[in-house]
C-alpha positions as CSV (number, residue, x, y, z in Angstrom):
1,X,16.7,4.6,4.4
2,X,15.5,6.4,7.4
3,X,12.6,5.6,9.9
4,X,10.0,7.4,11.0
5,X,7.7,6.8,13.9
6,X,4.4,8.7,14.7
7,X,3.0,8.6,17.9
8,X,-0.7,8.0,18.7
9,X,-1.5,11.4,18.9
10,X,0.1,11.9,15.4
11,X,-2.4,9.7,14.0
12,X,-5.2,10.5,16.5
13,X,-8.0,11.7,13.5
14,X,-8.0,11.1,10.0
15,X,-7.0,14.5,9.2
16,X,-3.7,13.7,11.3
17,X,-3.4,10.3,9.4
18,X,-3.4,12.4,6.0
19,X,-0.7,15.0,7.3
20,X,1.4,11.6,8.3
21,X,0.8,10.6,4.9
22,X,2.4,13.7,3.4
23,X,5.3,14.1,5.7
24,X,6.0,10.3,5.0
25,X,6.2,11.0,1.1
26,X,7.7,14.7,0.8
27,X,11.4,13.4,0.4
28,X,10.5,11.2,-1.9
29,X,13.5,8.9,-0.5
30,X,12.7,4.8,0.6
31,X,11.1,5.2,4.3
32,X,10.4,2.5,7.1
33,X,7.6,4.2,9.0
34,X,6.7,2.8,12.3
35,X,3.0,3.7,13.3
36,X,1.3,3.3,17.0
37,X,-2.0,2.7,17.8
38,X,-5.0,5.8,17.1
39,X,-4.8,7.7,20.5
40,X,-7.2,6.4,22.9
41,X,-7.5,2.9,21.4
42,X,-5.3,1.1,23.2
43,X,-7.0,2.3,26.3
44,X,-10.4,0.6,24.8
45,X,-8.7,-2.1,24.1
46,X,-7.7,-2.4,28.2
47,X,-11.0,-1.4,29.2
48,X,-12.5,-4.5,26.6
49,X,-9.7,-7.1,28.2
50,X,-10.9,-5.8,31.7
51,X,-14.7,-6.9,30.9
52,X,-13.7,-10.6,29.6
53,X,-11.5,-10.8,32.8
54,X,-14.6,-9.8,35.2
55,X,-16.6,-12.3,32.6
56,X,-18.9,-9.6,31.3
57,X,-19.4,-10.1,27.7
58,X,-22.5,-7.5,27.5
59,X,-20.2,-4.9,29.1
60,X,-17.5,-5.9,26.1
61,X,-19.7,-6.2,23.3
62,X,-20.8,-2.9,24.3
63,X,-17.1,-1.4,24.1
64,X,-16.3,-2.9,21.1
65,X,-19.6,-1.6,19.4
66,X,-18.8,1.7,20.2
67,X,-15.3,1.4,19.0
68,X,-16.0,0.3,15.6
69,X,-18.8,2.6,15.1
70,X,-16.0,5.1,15.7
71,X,-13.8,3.0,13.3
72,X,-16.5,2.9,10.1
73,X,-16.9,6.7,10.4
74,X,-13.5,7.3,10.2
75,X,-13.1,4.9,6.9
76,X,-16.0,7.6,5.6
77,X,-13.7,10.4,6.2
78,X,-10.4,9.4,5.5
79,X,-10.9,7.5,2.1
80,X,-12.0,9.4,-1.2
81,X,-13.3,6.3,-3.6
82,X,-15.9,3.5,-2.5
83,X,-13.6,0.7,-3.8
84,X,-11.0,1.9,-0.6
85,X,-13.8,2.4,2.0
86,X,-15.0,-1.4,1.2
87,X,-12.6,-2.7,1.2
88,X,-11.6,-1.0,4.7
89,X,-14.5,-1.8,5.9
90,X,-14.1,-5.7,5.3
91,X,-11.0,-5.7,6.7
92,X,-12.5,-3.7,10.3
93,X,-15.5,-5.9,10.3
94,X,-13.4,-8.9,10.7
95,X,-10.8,-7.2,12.9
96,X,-14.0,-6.5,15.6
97,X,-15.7,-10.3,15.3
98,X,-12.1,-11.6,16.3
99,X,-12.5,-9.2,19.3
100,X,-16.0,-10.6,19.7
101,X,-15.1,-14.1,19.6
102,X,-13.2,-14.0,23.5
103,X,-16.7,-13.0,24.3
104,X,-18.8,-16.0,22.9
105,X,-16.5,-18.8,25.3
106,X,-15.6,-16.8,28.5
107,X,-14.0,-20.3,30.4
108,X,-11.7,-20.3,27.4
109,X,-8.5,-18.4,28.5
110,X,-8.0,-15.0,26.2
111,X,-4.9,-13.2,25.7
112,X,-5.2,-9.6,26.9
113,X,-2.1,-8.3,24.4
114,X,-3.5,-9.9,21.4
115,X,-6.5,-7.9,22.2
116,X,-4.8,-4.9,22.6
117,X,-2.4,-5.2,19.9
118,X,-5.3,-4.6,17.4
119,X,-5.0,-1.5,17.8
120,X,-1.8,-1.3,15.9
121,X,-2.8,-3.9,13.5
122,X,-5.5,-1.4,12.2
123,X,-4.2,1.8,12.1
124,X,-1.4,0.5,10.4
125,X,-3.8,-1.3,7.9
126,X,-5.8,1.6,7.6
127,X,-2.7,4.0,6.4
128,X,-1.2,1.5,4.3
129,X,-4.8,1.4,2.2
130,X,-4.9,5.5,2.4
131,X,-1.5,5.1,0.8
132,X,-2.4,2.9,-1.4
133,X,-5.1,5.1,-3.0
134,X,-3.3,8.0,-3.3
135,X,-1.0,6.0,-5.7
136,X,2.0,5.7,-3.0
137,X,3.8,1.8,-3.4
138,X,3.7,1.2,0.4
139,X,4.4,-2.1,1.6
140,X,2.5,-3.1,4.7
141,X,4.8,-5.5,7.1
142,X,3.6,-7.3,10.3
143,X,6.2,-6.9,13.3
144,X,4.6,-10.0,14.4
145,X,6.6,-12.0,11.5
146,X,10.1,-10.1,12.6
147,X,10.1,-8.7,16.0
148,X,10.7,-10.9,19.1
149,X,11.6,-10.9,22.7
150,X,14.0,-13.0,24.6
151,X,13.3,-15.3,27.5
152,X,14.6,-12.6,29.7
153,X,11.4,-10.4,27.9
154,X,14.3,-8.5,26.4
155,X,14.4,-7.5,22.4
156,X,16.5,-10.3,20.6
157,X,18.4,-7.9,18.4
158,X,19.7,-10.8,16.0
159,X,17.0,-12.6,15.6
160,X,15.2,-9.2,14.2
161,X,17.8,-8.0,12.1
162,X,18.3,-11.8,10.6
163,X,14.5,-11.9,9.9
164,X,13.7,-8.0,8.9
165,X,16.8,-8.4,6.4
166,X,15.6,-11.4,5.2
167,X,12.0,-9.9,4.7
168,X,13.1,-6.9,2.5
169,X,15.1,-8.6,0.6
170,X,12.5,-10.4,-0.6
171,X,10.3,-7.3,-0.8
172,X,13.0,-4.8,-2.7
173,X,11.9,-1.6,-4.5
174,X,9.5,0.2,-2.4
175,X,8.8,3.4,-1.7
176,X,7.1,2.8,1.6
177,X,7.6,0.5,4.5
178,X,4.4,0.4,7.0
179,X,4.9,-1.9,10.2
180,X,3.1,-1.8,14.0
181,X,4.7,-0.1,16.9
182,X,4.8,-1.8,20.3
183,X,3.7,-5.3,19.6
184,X,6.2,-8.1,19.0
185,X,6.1,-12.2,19.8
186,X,7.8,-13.5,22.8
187,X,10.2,-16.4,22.8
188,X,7.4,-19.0,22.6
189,X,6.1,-17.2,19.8
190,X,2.9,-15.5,21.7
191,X,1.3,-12.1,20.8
192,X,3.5,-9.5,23.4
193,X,4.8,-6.5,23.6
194,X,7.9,-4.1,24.4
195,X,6.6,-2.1,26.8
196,X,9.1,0.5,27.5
197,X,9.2,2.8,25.2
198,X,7.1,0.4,23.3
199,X,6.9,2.4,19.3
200,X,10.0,4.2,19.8
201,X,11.6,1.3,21.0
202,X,10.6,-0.4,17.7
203,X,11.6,2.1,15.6
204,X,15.3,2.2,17.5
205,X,15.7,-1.6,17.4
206,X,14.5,-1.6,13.6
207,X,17.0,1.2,12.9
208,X,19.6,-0.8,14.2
209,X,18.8,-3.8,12.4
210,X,18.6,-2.1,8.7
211,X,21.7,0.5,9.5
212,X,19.5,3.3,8.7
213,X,20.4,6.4,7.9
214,X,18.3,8.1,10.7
215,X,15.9,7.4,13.2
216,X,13.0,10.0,13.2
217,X,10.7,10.3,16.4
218,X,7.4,11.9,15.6
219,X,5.0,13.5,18.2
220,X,3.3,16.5,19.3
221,X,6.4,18.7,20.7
222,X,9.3,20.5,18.6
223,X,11.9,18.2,20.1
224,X,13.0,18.1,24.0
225,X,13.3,21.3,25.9
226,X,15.6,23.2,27.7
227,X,12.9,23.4,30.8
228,X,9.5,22.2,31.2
229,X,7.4,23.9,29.4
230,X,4.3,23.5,31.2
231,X,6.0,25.0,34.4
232,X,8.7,27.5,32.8
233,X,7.6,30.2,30.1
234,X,10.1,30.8,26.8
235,X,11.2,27.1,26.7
236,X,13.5,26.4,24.0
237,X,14.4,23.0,21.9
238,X,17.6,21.9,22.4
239,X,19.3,21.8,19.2
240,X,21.5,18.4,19.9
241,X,21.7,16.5,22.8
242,X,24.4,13.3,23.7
243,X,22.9,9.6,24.3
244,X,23.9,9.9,27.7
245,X,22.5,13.4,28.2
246,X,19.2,12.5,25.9
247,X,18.8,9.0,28.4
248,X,19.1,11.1,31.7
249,X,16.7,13.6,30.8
250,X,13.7,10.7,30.0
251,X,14.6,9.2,32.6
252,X,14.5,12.2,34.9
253,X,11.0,13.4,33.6
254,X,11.4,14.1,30.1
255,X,8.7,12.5,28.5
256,X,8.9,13.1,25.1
257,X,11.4,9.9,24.7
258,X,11.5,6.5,27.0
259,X,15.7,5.6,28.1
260,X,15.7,2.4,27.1
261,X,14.4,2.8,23.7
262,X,17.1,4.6,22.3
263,X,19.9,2.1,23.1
264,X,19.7,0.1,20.1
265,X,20.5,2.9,18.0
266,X,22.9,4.7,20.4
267,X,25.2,1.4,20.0
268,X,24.4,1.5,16.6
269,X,25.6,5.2,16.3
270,X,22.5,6.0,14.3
271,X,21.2,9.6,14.8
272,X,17.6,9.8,16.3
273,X,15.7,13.4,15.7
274,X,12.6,14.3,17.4
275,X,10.3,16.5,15.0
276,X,7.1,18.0,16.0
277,X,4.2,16.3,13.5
278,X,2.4,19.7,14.0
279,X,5.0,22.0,13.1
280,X,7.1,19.8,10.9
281,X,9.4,22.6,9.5
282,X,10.9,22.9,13.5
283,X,14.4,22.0,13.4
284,X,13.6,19.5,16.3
285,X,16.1,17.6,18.9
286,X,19.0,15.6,17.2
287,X,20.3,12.7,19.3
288,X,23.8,11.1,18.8
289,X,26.8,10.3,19.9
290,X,29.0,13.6,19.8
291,X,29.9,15.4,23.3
292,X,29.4,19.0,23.0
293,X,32.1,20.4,26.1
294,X,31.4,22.9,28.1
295,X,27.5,23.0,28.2
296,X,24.8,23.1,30.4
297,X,21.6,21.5,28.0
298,X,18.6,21.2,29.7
299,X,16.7,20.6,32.9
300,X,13.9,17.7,33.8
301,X,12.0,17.0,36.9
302,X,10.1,13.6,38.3
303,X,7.6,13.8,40.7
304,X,6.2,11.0,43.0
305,X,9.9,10.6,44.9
306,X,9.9,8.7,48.1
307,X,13.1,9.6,50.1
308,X,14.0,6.9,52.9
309,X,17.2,7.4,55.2
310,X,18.8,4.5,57.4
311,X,20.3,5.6,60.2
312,X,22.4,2.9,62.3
313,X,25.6,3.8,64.4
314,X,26.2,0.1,64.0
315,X,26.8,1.5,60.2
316,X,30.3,2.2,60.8
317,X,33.2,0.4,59.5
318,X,30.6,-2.0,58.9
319,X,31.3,-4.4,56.6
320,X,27.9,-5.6,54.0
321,X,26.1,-2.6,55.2
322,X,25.3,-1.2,51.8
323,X,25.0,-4.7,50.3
324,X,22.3,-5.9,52.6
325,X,20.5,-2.5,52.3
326,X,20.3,-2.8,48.2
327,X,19.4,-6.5,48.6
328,X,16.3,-5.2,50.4
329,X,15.0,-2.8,47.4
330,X,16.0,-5.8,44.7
331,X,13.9,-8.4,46.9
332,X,10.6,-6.1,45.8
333,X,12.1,-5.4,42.4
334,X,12.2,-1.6,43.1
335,X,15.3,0.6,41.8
336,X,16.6,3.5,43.5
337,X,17.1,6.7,41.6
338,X,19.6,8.9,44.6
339,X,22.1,7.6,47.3
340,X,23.8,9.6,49.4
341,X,26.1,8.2,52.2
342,X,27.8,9.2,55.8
343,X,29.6,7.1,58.1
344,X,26.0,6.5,60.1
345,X,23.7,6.4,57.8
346,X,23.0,6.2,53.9
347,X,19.8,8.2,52.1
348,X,18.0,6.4,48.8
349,X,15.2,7.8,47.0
350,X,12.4,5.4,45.1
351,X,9.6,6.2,42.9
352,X,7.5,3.1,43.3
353,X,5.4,2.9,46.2
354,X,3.9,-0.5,45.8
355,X,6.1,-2.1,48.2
356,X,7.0,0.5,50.6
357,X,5.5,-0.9,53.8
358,X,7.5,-4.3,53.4
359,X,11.0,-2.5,52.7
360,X,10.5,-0.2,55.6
361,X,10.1,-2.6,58.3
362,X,12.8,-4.8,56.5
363,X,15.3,-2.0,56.7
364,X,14.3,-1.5,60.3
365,X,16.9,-4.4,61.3
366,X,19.3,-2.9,60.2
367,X,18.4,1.3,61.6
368,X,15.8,3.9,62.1
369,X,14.2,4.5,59.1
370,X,12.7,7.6,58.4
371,X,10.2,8.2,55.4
372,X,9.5,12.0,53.3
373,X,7.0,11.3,50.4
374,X,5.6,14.1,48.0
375,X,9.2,14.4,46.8
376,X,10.6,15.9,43.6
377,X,14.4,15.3,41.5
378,X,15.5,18.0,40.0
379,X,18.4,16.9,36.8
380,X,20.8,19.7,35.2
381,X,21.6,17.8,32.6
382,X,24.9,18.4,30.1
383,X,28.7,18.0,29.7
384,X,29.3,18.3,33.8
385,X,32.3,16.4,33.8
386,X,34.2,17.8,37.2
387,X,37.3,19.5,35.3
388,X,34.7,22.0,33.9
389,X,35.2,24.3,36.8
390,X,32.2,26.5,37.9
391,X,29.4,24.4,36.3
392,X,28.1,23.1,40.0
393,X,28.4,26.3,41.1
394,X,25.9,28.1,38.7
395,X,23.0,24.9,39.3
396,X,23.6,25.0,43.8
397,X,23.4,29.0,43.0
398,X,20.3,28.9,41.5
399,X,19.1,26.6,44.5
400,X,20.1,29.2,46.9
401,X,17.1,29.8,48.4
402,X,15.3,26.3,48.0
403,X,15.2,23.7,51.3
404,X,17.4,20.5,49.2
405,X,17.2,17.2,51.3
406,X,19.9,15.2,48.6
407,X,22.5,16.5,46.2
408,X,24.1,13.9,43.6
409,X,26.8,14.9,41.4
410,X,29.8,12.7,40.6
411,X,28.1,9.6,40.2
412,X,27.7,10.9,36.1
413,X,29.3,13.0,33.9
414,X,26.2,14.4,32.6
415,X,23.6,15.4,35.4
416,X,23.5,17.2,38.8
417,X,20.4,16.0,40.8
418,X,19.1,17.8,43.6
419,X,15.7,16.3,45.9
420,X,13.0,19.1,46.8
421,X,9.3,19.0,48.2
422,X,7.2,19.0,45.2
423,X,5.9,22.1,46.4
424,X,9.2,23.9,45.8
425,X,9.6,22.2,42.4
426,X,7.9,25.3,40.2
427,X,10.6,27.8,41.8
428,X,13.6,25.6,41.6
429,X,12.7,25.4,37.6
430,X,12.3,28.7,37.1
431,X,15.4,29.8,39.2
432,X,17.0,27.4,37.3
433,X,16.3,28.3,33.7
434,X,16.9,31.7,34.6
435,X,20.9,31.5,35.9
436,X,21.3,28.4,33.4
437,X,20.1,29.6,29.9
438,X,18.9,33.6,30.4
């Protein structure tokens, strides 16, 4: 059985949710399909929570008329018989009085992600009764009943694949199986969800759990790029990328696919491809465990760096240096992306702002700290182990004429990373593409 997730832009109109329905049923094989919320929904959803919170029901009930005005219209298009729009439209109409209960009793305490997981709950709903009248046996799932979180607010792999397998076996036979993205129960058994990643993450972690065949990643771009498209001309999809190098490039700016959520199925060793929902016939990006040697894949950027450097000639020889400076950033929960070290001082990079002021004059007991915002990382990403002589040449070549404040190679066998100004982050991808894949 494979999986397939569609994104929220996937299933952004009606016209979208029909072409999902299609690519869903063309093989003809037993399919899992993991479906997020209609794009800009879940956003309505925050904007409703915000009201209740600033106890504004007027401003709510406002929202939430607008949304399922929105909703009925698109029960007009998407159904063909009145028997499927009814019975739609029963299911919507009770779907927005539950939103419009939090706003009848605003000193009764609402939970903001039960609001906003509605918005899977219905478009889920809504496909599984589109399939349904077009004669497809779909079986419509709630990830509520099977998909948890730990106490750590970590998935509880087990506990899903114990429950999911216990669920199909009881529902055998069908052609289709429809559950939510995102949304999941936490250990105490309230409405949450994954966040990170959030529907790819659920369509990983179910993968895992059913051993499927493949994991298919539906959105609005042929697979992940050798460049960024938006910045270099005559991109090109990489044909098959490692975990390791497919994890590196999300996490260095990629954003086509989270780095967390494809763990489950990386220790799995199930395949994840990324397909383009608007050019479905693209070959796409295939994700899996096999190290192609010798080659330079792709290259990512991410924006927004902050680059500190501690500067102490008491550094030397000094003994708990490093450790006291780390303990600083995990005190305010921040990670750090780059280090680079000397004997009197040691550079970091960050890309969360939110508590710079308080690690700054923290660090200042044990240096002089100097700040550089507006910052960029620039990742080469592929096989780059060290014996594979002349790779680090090509990517610092390409940099040649480009001011670099950090280099970090060594600390992976899969990435170079270099720190620029943002304003030199255009010319270092395009110099880049051009000596790496031209």
């Amino acid at each position: 059985m494979k999986v397939m997730k569609f994104g929220g832009t996937s299933v952004g109109t009606t016209d979208r949710m029909k072409h999902v329905a299609s690519l869903i049923t063309r093989s003809g094989e037993p399919t899992f399909v993991v479906l997020s919320a209609m794009s800009g929904t879940t956003n309505t959803l925050v904007e409703i929570s915000d009201y209740l919170y600033k106890k504004n029901p007027d401003g709510a009930n406002e929202v939430i008329n607008q949304l399922e005005k929105k909703y009925m219209q698109h029960v007009n298009d998407l159904y063909n018989t009145e028997e499927w729009r009814e019975k739609t439209r029963q299911f919507l109409e009770e779907e927005f009085d539950y939103l419009r209960s939090f706003t009848k009793d605003l000193f009764t305490s609402f939970e903001e992600k039960s609001i906003v997981a509605q918005g899977e709950i219905i478009s889920t709903n809504m496909m599984a009764n589109y399939m349904a009248e077009t004669g497809v046996d779909a079986l419509l799932l709630s990830a509520l009943d099977f998909m948890r979180t730990d106490k750590n607010a970590e998935p509880d792999p087990q506990y899903i694949k114990d429950k999911l397998n216990a669920i199909l076996s009881e529902n055998e036979g069908h052609q289709v199986y429809i559950t939510q993205g995102f949304i999941c129960r936490n250990a105490y058994g309230e409405v949450d969800n994954l966040q990170r990643g959030g529907s790819d993450y659920t369509a990983s972690l179910i993968g895992a759990a059913i051993d499927a065949e493949e994991i298919q990643i539906w959105t609005d771009i042929d697979g992940m790029h050798n460049n960024d498209p938006r910045v270099v001309e005559d991109t090109q999809a990489v044909h098959q990328l490692n975990f390791e190098e497919a994890a590196e490039l999300a996490y260095f700016g990629a954003k086509i696919l989270h780095p967390t959520c494809i763990q489950p199925a990386k220790y799995a060793g199930i395949p994840v491809r990324l397909l383009n929902t608007m050019q479905p016939d693209a070959e796409g990006t295939i994700v899996d465990n096999v190290i192609m040697r010798g080659q330079i894949k792709a290259v990512a950027a991410k924006d927004n760096i902050i680059a500190i450097k501690i500067k102490s000639s008491r550094m030397l020889l000094a003994t708990g240096f490093l450790r006291k400076v780390f303990e600083i950033f995990e005190s305010y929960q921040t990670p750090i992306d780059m280090i680079c070290t000397s004997e009197v001082g040691v550079s970091v990079t960050i890309d969360n702002d939110a508590h710079l002021t308080h690690i700054v004059n923290e660090l200042k007991k044990y240096g002089t700290v100097t700040v550089d915002t507006h910052m960029c990382i620039i990742c080469v990403v592929g096989d780059l182990d060290w014996s594979n002589l002349g790779f680090e040449t090509l990517a610092t070549d390409a940099m040649k004429d480009i001011p670099v404040r950090m280099i970090s190679y060594g600390g992976s066998n899969y990435n170079i990373s270099f720190l620029v100004k943002e304003q030199d982050k255009k010319r270092a991808l395009q110099n880049l593409s051009a000596k790496l894949f031209q």
